[in-house]
KEPAKE-492419 format. One record per residue (C-alpha): x, y, z; residue in three letters; residue number from 1. Coordinates in steps of 0.05 Angstrom, whole numbers, always signed. Layout:
KEPAKE-492419
PT,c1,c2,c3,rest,nr
PT,X,Y,Z,ALA,NUM
...
This chain:
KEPAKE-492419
PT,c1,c2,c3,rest,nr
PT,+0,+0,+0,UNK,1
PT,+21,+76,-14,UNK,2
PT,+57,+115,+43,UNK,3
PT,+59,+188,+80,UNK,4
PT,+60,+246,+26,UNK,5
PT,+99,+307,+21,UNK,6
PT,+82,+365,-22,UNK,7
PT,+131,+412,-61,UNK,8
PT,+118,+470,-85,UNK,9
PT,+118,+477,-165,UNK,10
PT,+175,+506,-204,UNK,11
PT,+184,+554,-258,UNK,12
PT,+135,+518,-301,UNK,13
PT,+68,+546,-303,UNK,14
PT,+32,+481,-324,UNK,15
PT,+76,+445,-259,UNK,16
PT,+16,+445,-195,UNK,17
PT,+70,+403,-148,UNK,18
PT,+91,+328,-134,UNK,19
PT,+71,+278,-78,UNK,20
PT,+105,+219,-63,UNK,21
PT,+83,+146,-31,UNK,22
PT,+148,+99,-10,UNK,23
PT,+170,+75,-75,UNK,24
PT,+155,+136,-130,UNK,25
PT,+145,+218,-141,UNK,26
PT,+90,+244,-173,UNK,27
PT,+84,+293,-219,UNK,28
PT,+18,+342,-226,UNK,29
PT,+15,+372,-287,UNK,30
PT,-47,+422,-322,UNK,31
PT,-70,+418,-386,UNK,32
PT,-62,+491,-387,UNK,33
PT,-40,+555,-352,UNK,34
PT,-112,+590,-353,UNK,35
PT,-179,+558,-329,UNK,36
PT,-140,+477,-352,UNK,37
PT,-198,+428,-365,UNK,38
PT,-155,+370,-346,UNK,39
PT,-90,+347,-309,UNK,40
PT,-46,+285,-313,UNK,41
PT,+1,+255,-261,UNK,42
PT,+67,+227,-293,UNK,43
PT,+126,+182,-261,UNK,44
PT,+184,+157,-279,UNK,45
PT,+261,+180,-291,UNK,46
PT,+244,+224,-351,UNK,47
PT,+174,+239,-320,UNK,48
PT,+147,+202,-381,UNK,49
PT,+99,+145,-350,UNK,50
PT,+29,+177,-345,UNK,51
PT,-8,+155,-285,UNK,52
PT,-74,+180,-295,UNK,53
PT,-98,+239,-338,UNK,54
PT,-170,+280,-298,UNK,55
PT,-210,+311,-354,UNK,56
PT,-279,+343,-353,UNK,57
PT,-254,+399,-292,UNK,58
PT,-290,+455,-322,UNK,59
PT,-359,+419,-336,UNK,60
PT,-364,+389,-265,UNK,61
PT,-354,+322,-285,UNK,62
PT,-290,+295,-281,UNK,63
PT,-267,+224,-317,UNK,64
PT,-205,+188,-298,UNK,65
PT,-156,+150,-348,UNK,66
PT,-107,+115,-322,UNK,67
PT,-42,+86,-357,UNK,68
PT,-40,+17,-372,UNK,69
PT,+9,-5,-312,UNK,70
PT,-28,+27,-266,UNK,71
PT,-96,+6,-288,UNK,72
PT,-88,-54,-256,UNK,73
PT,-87,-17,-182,UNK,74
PT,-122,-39,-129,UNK,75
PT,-184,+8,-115,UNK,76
PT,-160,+43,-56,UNK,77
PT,-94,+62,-83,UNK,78
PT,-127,+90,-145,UNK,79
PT,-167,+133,-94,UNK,80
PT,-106,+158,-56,UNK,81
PT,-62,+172,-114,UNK,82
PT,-133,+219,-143,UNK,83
PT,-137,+252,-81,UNK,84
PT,-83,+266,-76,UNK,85
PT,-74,+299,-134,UNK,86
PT,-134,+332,-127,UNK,87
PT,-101,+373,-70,UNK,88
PT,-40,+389,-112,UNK,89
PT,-78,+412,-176,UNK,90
PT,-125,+459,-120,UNK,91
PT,-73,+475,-74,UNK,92
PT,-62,+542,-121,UNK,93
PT,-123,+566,-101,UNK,94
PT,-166,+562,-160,UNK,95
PT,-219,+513,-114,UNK,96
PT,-213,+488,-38,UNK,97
PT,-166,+430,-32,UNK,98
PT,-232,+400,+9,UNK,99
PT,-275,+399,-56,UNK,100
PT,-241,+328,-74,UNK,101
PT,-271,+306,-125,UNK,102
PT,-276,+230,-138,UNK,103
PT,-273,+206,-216,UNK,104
PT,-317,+164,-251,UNK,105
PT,-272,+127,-292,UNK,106
């Protein structure tokens, strides 16, 4: 099962929200785009090149998660921790209350 968490604050990239972290891996939070993004996508990986899950549908209030095919095969309640997670990094800017989590139907 996924460990603690530790948030970081995003760098110079405006699309970058933040990373979290479970024992084994960093997480990447990444918008679609710098103004009002419709989606995000968490990404892995040396290169940050193994896309975890992609959140689309932000903007009309009803969000739809795709997960990569490696982590697809997660175990319900990790797939829930690693999307709230990110939840909290994409809002932690300010643009909703980190407490609106939003759970995806996908």
């Amino acid at each position: 099962m996924v460990g603690a968490t530790a948030a970081t604050s995003p760098g110079g990239d405006s699309l970058d929200r933040g990373t979290f972290h479970d024992d084994y891996r960093s997480y990447r939070v990444r918008a679609s785009s710098a103004v009002a993004p419709d989606s995000f996508q968490v990404i892995t990986g040396p290169r940050n090149d193994d896309v975890v899950l992609i959140v689309s549908g932000l903007n009309s209030g009803d969000p739809k998660a795709t997960w990569g095919p490696f982590w697809n095969r997660l175990k319900p309640q990790a797939k829930i921790w690693v999307e709230e997670q990110a939840f909290r990094i994409f809002y932690r800017r300010g643009l909703a209350s980190a407490s609106a989590i939003r759970f995806c139907d996908g």
